[in-house]
C-alpha positions in Angstrom: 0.0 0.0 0.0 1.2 3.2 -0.8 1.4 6.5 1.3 2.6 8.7 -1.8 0.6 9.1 -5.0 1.8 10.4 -8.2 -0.2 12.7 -9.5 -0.7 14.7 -13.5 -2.3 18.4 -13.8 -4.3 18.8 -16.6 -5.8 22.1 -18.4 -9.0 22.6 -18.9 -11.8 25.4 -19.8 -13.1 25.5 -16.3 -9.4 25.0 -14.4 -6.9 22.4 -13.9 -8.0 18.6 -13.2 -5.8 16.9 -10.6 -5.7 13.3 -11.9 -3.6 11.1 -9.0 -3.2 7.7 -10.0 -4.0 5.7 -6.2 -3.3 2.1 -7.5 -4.4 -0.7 -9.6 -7.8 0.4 -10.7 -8.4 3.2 -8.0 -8.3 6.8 -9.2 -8.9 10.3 -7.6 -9.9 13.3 -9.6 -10.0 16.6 -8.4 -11.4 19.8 -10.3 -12.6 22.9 -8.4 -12.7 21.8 -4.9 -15.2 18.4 -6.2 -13.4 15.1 -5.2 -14.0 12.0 -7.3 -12.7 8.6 -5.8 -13.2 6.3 -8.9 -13.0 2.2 -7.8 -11.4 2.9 -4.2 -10.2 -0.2 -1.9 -8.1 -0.6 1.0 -6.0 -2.4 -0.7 -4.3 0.3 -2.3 -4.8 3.0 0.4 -5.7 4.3 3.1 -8.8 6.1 2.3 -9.1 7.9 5.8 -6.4 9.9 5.0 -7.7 10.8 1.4 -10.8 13.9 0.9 -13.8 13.0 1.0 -15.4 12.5 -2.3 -18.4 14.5 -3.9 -18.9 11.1 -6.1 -17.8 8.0 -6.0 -17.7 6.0 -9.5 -17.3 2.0 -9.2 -17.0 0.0 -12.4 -18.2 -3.5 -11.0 -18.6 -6.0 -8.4 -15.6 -7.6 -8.1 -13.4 -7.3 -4.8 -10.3 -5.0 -6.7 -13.3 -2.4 -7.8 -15.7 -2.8 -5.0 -14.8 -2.3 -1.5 -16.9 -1.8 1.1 -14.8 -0.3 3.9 -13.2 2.0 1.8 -16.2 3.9 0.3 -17.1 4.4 4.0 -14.0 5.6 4.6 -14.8 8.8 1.7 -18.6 8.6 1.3 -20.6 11.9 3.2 -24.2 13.7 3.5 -23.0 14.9 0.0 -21.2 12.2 -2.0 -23.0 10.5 -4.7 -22.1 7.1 -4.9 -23.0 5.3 -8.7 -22.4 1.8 -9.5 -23.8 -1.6 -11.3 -26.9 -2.9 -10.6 -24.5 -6.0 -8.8 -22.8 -4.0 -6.9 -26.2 -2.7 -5.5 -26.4 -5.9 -4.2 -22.9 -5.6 -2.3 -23.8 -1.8 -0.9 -26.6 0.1 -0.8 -27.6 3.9 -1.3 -26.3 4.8 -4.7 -27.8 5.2 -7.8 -27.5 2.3 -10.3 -26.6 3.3 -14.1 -27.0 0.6 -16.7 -25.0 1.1 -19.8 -26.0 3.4 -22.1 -27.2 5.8 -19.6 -26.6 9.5 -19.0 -26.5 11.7 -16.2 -25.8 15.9 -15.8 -24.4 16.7 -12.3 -24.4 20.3 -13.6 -20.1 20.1 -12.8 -19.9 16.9 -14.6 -21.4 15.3 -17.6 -21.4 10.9 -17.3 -22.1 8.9 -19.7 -22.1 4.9 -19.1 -19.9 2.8 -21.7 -20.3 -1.1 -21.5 -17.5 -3.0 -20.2 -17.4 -6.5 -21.1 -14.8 -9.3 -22.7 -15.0 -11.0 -25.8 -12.0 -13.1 -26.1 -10.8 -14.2 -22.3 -13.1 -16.8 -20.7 -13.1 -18.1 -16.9 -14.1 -21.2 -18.2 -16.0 -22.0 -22.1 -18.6 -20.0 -22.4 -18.0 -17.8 -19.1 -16.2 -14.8 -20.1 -14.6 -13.1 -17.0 -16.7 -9.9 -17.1 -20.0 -11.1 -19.4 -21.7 -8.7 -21.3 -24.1 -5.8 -19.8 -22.9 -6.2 -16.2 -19.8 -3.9 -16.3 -19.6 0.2 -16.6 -16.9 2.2 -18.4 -17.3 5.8 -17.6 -17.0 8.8 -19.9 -16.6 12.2 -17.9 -17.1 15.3 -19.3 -15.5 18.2 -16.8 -15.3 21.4 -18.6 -14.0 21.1 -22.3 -12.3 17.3 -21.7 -13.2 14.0 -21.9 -12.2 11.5 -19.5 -13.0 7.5 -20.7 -12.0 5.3 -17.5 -12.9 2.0 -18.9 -13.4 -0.5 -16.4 -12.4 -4.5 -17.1 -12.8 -4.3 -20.4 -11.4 -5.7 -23.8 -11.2 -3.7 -27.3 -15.2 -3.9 -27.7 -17.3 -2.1 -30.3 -18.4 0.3 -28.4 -15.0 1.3 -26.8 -13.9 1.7 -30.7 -17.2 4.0 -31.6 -16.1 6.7 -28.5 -15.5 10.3 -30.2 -13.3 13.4 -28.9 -11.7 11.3 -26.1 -9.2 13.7 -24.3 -7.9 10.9 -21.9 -8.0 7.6 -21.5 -7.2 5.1 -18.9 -7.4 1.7 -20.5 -6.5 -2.1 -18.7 -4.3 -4.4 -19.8 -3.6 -7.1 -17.7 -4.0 -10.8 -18.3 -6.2 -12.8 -18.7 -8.9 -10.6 -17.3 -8.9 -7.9 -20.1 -6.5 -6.8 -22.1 -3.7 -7.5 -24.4 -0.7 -4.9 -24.5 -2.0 -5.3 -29.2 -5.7 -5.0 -28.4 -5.1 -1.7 -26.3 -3.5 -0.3 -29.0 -5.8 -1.5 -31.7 -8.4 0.6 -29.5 -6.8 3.4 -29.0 -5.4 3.6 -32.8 -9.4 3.4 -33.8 -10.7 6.1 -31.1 -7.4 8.1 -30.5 -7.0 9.8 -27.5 -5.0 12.2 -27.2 -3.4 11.4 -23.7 -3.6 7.2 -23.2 -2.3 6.1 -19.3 -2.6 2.2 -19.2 -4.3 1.2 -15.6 -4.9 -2.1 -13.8 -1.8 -3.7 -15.7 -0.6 -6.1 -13.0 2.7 -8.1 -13.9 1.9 -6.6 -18.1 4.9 -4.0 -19.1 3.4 -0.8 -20.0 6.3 -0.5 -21.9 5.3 -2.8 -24.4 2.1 -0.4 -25.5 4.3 2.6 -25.6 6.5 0.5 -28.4 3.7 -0.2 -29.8 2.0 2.9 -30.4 5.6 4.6 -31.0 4.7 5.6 -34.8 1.2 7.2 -33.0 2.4 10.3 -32.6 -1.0 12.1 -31.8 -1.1 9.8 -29.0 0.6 9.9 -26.1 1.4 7.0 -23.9 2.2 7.9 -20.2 3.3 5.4 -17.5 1.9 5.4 -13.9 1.7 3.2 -10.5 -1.0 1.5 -11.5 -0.5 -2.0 -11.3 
């Protein structure tokens, strides 16, 4: 568990956005004094010592995404907490989104992308993340565009995203994906900055050689294993 969290500044319309990259799949956002813990678990830090968050985004169900202990740990009066229709069943008192859905927070624009694998299977016929269970999120603060994907593969509907500023994208096997099918996607949608997340023992370095010729796309490397 770490103690000290790298973190990128990034310009927008409305101010900067404070992207600090927690761990694995847990990510904290920060953009005019509004906190958003995306995925938190103890596992990767120690919440009580992080803000509060004025919303709390969690992919899916499973225990590296969903954690209990550590949304109490950043959940207030305030904080809006939106997750999967499973993970309802794990906590209660936020607001499910299915994919497809769209929300206005007035400071924040979400929009729900599916999350799902095609290829990788738990066991024939069981795909580690199955179809329609799973969120990506697309976050509109001020003039950018932030996809955070969830467990996800290179799916159809990652590849059909438009005007993506930044994207954070898995790659770790075999739950999603492939240092080639990260790059296939991001060749397709292009965004402009591309951080690989929840890579465990994959090298990042591999995508960066990869998408080396990409020039319009830049790759950057952070703890997020």
């Amino acid at each position: 568990m770490q103690e000290e969290f790298e973190s990128d500044i990034i310009t927008t319309s409305g101010g900067d956005l404070k992207l600090t990259f927690i761990g694995h799949a847990s990510l904290m956002f920060e953009f005019n004094h509004k906190i958003i813990h995306i995925d938190p678990v103890l596992q990767e830090a120690d919440y009580s010592t992080l803000p509060a968050a004025d919303l709390i985004l969690i992919t899916h169900e499973h225990f590296d995404h969903l954690d209990e202990d550590a949304i109490k740990r950043v959940i207030n009066k305030r904080t809006q907490l939106i997750y999967t229709r499973k993970c309802s069943d794990q906590v209660t008192g936020g607001k499910v989104l299915n994919n497809g859905a769209k929300i206005d927070l007035e400071w924040i624009k979400i929009e729900v992308v599916p999350a799902y694998n095609i290829v990788h299977e738990r066991s024939p016929g069981k795909p580690f993340h199955p179809q329609g269970v799973g969120n990506g999120y697309v976050l509109t603060i001020a003039d950018k565009r932030i996809y955070v994907a969830g467990d996800t593969e290179n799916i159809p509907e990652m590849k059909a995203l438009e005007n993506i500023d930044i994207a954070f994208l898995p790659m770790n096997l075999p739950y999603t994906m492939t240092p080639e099918m990260v790059a296939d996607a991001a060749r397709v949608f292009r965004p402009e900055i591309l951080y690989p997340y929840h890579y465990g023992s994959t090298d990042p370095r591999e995508l960066v050689k990869l998408l080396e010729d990409e020039k319009d796309i830049e790759v950057r490397i952070r703890q997020l294993q």
